[in-house]
C-alpha positions as a printed NumPy array, in Angstrom:
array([[ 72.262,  98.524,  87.875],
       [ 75.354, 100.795,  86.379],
       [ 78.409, 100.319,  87.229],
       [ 81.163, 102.942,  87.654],
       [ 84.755, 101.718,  87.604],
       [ 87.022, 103.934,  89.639],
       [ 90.285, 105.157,  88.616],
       [ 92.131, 103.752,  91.315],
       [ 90.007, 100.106,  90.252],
       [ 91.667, 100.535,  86.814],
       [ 95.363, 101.049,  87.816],
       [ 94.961,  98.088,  90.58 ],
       [ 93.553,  95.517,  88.311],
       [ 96.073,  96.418,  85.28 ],
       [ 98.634,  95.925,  87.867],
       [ 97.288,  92.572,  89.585],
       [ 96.074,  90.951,  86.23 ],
       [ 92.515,  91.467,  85.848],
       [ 90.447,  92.944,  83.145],
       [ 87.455,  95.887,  82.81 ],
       [ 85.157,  93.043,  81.884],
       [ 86.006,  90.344,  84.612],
       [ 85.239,  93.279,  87.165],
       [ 82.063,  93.943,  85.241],
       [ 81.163,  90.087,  85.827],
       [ 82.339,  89.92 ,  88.945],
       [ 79.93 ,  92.251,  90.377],
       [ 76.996,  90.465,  87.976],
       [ 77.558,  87.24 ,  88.819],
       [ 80.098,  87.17 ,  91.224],
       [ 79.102,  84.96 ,  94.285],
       [ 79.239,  87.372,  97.945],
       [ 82.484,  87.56 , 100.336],
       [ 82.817,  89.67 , 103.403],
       [ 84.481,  93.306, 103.495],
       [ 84.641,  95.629, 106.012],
       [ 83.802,  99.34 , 106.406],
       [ 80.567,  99.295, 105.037],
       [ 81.213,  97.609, 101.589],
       [ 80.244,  94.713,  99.767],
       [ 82.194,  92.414,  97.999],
       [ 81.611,  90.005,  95.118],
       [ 84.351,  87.103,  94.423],
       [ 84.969,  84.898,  91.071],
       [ 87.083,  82.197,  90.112],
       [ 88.197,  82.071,  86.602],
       [ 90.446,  79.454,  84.361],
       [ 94.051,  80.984,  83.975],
       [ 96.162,  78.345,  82.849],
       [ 98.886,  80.497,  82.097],
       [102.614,  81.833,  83.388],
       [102.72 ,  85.139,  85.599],
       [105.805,  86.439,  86.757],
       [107.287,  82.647,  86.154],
       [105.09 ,  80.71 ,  87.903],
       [101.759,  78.523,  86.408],
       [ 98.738,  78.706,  87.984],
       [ 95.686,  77.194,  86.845],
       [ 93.002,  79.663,  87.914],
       [ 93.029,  83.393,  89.316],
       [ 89.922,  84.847,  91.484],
       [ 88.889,  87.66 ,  90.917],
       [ 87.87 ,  89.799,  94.289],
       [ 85.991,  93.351,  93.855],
       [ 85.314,  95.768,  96.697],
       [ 82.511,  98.21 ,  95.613],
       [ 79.902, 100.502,  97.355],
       [ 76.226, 101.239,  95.879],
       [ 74.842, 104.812,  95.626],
       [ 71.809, 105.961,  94.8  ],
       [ 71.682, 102.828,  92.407],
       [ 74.307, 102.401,  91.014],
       [ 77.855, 100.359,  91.972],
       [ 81.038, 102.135,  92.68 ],
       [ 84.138, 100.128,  92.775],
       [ 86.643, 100.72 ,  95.106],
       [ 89.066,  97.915,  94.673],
       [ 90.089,  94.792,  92.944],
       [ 92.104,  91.954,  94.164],
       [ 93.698,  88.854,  92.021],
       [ 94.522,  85.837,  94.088],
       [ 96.179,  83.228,  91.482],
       [ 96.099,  79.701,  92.548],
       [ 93.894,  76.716,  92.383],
       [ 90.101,  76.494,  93.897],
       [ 87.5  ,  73.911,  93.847]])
């Protein structure tokens, strides 16, 4: 299936931390989460082990709101939780 990143996914995920390709994987292999309105939603946990904004956190998950049409998958969101998850 394609996948179309939407403008408004690309400024969200700069700003939260994400990348083009962790959204790409997300919605691959990304294991299902509730949304609301009609969309789906695909969530993934990755290693971080890094600083942002001053603070460590050892993983971020990756959370990506999309819609499909006429086969193929629009994004309409990202989210970035950072944190820790088993």
């Amino acid at each position: 299936m394609n996948v179309q990143i939407d403008p408004h996914t690309l400024e969200r995920i700069i700003e939260r931390g994400a990348t083009e390709d962790e959204i790409r994987d997300v919605i691959e292999n990304g294991h299902p989460v509730s949304a609301r309105h009609g969309r789906l939603a695909k969530a993934k946990v990755y290693d971080y082990k890094q600083e942002r904004h001053g603070r460590y956190y050892e993983q971020k998950r990756v959370e990506v709101i999309y819609v499909v049409e006429n086969d193929m998958v629009i994004t309409v969101t990202a989210y970035v939780f950072y944190g820790r998850w088993e």
